[in-house]
C-alpha positions as CSV (number, residue, x, y, z in Angstrom):
1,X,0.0,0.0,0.0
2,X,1.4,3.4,-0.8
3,X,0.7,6.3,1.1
4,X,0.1,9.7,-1.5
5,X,-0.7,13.2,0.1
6,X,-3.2,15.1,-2.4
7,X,-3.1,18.9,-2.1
8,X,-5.8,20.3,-3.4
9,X,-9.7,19.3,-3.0
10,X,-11.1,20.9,-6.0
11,X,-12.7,18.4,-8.4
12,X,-10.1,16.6,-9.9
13,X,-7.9,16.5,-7.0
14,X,-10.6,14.3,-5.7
15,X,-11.5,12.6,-8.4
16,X,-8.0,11.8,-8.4
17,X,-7.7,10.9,-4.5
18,X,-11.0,9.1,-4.4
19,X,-9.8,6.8,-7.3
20,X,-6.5,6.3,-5.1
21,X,-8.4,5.4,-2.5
22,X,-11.2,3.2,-4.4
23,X,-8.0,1.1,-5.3
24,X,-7.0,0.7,-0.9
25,X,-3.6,3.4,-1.3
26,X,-3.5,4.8,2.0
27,X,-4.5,8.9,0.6
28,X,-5.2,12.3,2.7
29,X,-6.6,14.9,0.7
30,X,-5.6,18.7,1.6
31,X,-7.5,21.1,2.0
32,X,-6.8,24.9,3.2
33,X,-10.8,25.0,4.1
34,X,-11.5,23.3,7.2
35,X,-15.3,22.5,6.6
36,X,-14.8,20.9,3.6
37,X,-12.2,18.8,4.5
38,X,-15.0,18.0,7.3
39,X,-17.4,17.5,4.6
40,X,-15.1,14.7,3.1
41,X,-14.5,13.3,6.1
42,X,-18.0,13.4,8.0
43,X,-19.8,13.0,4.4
44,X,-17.6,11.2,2.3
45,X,-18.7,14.6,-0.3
46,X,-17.4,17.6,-1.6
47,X,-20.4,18.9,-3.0
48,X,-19.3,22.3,-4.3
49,X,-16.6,20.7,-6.8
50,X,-18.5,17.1,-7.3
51,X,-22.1,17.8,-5.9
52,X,-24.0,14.2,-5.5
53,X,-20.6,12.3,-5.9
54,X,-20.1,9.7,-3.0
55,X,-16.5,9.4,-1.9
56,X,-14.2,6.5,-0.7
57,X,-15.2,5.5,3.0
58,X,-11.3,5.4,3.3
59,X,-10.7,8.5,1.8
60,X,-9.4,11.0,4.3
61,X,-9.2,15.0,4.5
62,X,-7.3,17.7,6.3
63,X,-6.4,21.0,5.9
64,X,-3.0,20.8,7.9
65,X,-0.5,20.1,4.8
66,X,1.9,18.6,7.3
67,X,-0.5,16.0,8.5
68,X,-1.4,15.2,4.7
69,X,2.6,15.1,4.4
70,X,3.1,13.1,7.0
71,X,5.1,9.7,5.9
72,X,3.8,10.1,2.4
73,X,5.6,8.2,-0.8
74,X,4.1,10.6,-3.5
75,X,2.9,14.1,-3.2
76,X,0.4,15.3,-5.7
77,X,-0.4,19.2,-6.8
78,X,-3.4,19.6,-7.5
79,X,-4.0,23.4,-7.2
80,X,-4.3,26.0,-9.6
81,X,-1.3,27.2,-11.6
82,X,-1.5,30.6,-9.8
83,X,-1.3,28.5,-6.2
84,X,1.2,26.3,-7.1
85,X,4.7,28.7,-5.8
86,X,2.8,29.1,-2.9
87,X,1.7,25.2,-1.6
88,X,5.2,24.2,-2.7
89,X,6.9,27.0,-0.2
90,X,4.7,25.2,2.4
91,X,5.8,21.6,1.3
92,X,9.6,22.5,0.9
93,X,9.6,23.2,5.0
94,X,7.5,20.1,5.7
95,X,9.5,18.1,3.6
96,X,13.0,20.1,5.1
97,X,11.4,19.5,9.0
98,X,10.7,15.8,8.7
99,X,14.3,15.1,6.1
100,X,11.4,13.4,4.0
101,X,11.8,12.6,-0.1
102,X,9.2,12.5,-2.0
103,X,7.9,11.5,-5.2
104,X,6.3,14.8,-6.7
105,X,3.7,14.9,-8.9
106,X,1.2,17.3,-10.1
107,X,-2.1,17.1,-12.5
108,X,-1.9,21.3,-13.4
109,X,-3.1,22.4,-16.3
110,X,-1.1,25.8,-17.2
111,X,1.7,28.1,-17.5
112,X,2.8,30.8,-14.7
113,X,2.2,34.2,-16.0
114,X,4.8,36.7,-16.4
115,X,7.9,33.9,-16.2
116,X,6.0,31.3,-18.6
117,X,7.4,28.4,-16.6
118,X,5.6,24.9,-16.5
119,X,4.4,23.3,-13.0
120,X,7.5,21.3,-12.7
121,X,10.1,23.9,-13.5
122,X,8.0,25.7,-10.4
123,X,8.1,23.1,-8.2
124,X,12.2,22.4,-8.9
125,X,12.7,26.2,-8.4
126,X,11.0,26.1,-4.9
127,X,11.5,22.6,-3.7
128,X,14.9,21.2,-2.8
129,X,16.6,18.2,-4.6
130,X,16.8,16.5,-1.4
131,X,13.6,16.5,-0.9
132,X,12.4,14.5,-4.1
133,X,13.5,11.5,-5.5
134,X,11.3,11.7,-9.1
135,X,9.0,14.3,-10.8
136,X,5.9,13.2,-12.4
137,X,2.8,14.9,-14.5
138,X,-1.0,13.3,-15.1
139,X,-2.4,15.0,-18.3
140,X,-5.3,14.0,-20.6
141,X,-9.0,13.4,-21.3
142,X,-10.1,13.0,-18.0
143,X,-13.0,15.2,-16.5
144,X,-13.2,14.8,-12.7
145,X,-16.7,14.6,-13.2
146,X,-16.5,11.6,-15.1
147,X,-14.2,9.7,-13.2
148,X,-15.6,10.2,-10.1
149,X,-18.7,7.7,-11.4
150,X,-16.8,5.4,-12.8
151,X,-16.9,6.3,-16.4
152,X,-13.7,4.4,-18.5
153,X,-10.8,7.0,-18.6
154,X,-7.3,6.6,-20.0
155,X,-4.7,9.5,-18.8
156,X,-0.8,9.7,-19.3
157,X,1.4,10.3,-17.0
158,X,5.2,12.0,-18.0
159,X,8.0,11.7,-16.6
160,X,11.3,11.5,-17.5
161,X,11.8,9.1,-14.0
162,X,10.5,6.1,-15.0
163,X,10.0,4.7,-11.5
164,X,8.6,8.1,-10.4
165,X,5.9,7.2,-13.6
166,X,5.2,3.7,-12.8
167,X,4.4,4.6,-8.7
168,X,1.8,6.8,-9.8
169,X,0.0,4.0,-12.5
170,X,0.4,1.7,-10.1
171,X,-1.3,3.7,-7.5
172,X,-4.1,4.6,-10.0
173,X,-5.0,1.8,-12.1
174,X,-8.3,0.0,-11.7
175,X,-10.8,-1.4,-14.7
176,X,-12.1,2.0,-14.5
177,X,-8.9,4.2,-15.3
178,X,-5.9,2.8,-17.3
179,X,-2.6,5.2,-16.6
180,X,0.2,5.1,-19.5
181,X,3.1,6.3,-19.0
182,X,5.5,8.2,-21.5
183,X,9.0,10.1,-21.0
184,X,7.8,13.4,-21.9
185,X,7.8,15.6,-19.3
186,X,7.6,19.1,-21.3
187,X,5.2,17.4,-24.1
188,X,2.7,16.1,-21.1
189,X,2.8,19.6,-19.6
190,X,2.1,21.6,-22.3
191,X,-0.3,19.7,-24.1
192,X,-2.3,20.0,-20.8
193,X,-2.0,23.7,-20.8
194,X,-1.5,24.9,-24.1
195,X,-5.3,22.8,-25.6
196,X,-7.2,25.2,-22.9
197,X,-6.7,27.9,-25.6
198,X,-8.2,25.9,-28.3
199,X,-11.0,25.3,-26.2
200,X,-12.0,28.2,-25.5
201,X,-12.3,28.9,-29.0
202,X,-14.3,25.4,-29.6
203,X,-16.8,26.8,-27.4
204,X,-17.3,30.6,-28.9
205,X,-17.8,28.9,-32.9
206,X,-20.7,26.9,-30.7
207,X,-22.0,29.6,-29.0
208,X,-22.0,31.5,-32.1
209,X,-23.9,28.1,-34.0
210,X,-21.4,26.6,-35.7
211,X,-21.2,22.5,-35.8
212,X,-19.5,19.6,-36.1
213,X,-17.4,21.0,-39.2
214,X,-16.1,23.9,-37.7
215,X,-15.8,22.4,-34.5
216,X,-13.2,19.5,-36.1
217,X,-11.8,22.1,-37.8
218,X,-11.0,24.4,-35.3
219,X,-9.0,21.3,-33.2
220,X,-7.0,19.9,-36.3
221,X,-6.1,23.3,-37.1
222,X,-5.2,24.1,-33.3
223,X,-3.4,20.7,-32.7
224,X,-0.7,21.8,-35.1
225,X,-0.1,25.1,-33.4
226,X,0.1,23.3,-29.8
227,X,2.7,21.1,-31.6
228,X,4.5,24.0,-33.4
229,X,5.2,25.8,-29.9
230,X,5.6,22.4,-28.2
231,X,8.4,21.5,-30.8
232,X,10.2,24.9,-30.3
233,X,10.2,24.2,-26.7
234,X,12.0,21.0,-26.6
235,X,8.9,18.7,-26.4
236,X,8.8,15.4,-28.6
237,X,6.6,16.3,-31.5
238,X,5.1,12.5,-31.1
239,X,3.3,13.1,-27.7
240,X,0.9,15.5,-29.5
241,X,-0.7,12.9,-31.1
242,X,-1.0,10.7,-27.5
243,X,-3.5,10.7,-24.7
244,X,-1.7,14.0,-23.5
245,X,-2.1,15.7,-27.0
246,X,-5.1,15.1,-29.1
247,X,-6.8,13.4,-26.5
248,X,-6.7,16.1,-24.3
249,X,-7.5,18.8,-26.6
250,X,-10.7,16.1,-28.2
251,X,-12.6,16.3,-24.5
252,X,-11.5,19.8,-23.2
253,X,-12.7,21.6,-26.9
254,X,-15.8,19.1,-26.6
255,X,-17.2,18.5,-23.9
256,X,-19.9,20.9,-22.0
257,X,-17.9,19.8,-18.7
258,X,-14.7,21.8,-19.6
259,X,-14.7,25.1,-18.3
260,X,-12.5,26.3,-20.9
261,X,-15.3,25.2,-23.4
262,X,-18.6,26.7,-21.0
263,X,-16.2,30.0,-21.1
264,X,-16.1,30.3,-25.0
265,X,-19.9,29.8,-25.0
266,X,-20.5,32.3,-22.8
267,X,-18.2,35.1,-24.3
268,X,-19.9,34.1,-27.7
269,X,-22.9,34.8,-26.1
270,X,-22.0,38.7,-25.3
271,X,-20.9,38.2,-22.0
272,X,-17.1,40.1,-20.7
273,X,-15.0,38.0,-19.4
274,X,-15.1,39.5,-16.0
275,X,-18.4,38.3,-15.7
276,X,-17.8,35.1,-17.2
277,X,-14.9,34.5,-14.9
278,X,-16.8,35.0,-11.6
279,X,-19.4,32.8,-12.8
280,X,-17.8,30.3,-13.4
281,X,-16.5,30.1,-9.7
282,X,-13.5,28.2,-10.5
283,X,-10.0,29.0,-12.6
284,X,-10.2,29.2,-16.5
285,X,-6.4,28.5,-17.1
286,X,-6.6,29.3,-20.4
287,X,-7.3,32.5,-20.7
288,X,-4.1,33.2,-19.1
289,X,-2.2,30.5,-20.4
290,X,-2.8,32.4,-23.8
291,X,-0.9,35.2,-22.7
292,X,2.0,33.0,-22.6
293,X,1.2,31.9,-26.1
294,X,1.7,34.6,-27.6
295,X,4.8,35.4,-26.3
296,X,6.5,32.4,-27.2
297,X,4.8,33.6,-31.2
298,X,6.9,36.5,-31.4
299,X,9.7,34.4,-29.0
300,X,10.0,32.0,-31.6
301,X,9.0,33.4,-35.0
302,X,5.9,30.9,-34.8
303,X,2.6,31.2,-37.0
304,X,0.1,30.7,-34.5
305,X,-3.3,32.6,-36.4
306,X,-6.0,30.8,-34.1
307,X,-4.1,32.0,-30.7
308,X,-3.4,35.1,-32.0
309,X,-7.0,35.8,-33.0
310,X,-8.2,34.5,-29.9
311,X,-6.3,36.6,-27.7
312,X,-7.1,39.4,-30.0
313,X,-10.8,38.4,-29.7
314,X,-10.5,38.2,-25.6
315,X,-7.8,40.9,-24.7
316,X,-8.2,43.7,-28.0
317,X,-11.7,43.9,-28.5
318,X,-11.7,42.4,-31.7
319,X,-15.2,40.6,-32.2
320,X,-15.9,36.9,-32.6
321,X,-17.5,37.2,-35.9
322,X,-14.2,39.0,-37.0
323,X,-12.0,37.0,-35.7
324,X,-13.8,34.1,-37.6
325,X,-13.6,35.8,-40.7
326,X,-10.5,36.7,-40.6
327,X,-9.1,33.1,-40.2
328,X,-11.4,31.8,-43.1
329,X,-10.2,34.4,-45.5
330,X,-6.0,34.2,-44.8
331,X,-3.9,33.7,-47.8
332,X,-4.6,29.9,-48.7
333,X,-1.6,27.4,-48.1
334,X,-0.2,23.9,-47.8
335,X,-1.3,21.7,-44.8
336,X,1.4,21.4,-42.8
């Protein structure tokens, strides 16, 4: 039995937990909200991320990181990008106090704004060497929602330790969720982040009526610009086309349980993204994460026209119908 420390009780840091514990690993969830790590352990729910989902009996909650920490084999982020510098400050002293190594892993979906960095280049910044022995990340098509009722789920998880990789799947297989594992570690990471963008679009072309064809379109078409800017930063061009790629991107840009996706509705549907964003009650990673996009564009001498038109759609004013047009009328080229 391994023990894993989960910090983070949003949705899919317990869907996640609670399909650690469903397969009898010894897991603490943490929480920085003491009633609803009372809620998962009183109630076996956490009804304001999962509402109706029944938990693991075995499943346990706290919202004192150290006691989550506590003798732990793997240690799981599962926090918002934003959060992440922050709950890996308060790890590196646990970890220092007890002279405790960890496997560290983290199913974040983003990039940090300003710097650009991915989770684990985070984490390696705050966290000492000494106090992990292997660095792992769970990315693709895998709604928290889903999983938590038992729906069949494949996910990769990258690392460029494969012993780090194969604790996790071991920890999280079941006939329910099959883990792979891969050595990519940047390709995983931005694949995860870098198809939020794409779904956000996805969303406004439905919100606006488009179908099916514009909808396939629009993901093809955005699949080779997460590969282009994946490529230029060192990822292998091959994991694009894996659970962590196109997978990823196929149920984030599809699926009415992505918030990315319910985002792009709403904007199409004349809302400002203030609004939209404090309805939603939870992060959209990618409207920040496209930030970062177009950075690495001008970084890298990159021909990303979806991004760009998206961030000129959210952040410049240009309108949705515009930015539509002005994709479908570019000069016409190869496919590439």
């Amino acid at each position: 039995m391994t023990k894993i420390a989960v910090l983070g009780a949003g949705s899919w840091g317990t869907a996640l937990a609670n399909t650690m514990a469903k397969n009898g690993q010894q897991v603490m969830i943490w929480s920085h909200k003491a009633d609803q790590a009372a809620e998962i352990n009183e109630r076996h729910q956490n009804d304001r991320y999962l509402p109706g989902a029944k938990l693991e009996d075995n499943l346990q909650a706290t919202d004192q990181m150290a006691a989550a920490v506590s003798g732990a084999d793997i240690v799981l982020f599962v926090v918002p990008t934003k959060a992440i510098r922050q709950v890996a400050k308060q790890l590196a002293a646990i970890l220092l106090a007890n002279k405790q190594s960890v496997i560290l892993a983290h199913a974040a979906k983003g990039l940090e704004q300003k710097t650009h960095l991915r989770i684990s280049q985070m984490l390696v910044e705050e966290i000492p060497a000494d106090c992990y022995s292997g660095l792992a990340v769970i990315s693709g098509p895998s709604h928290a929602e889903d999983v938590v009722k038992g729906d069949l789920t494949a996910i990769s998880i990258g690392s460029n330790d494969v012993r780090a990789a194969e604790a996790l799947q071991g920890a999280l297989a079941n006939a329910h969720f099959r883990p792979y594992t891969n050595h990519d570690l940047i390709g995983s990471e931005l694949g995860g982040a870098l198809k939020n963008i794409i779904a956000i679009g996805s969303g406004m072309l439905i919100g606006k009526g488009y179908g099916a064809n514009a909808q396939a379109a629009l993901l093809t078409r955005g699949l080779v610009e997460i590969r282009e800017v994946g490529q230029a930063l060192g990822a292998q061009p091959e994991t694009f086309l894996g659970l962590a790629g196109i997978g990823d991107l196929i149920v984030t840009g599809m699926s009415p349980n992505s918030r990315n996706y319910r985002a792009g509705v709403a904007l199409a549907s004349g809302k400002p993204l203030a609004q939209v964003e404090e309805e939603m009650g939870m992060v959209i990673e990618g409207v920040n994460t496209i930030k970062a996009v177009v950075d690495f564009e001008k970084e890298y001498d990159l021909d990303l026209p979806i991004t760009r038109t998206l961030y000129q759609v959210i952040y410049e004013g240009k309108t949705i119908d515009q930015g539509i047009n002005d994709l479908m009328t570019r000069p016409l080229k190869a496919e590439d």
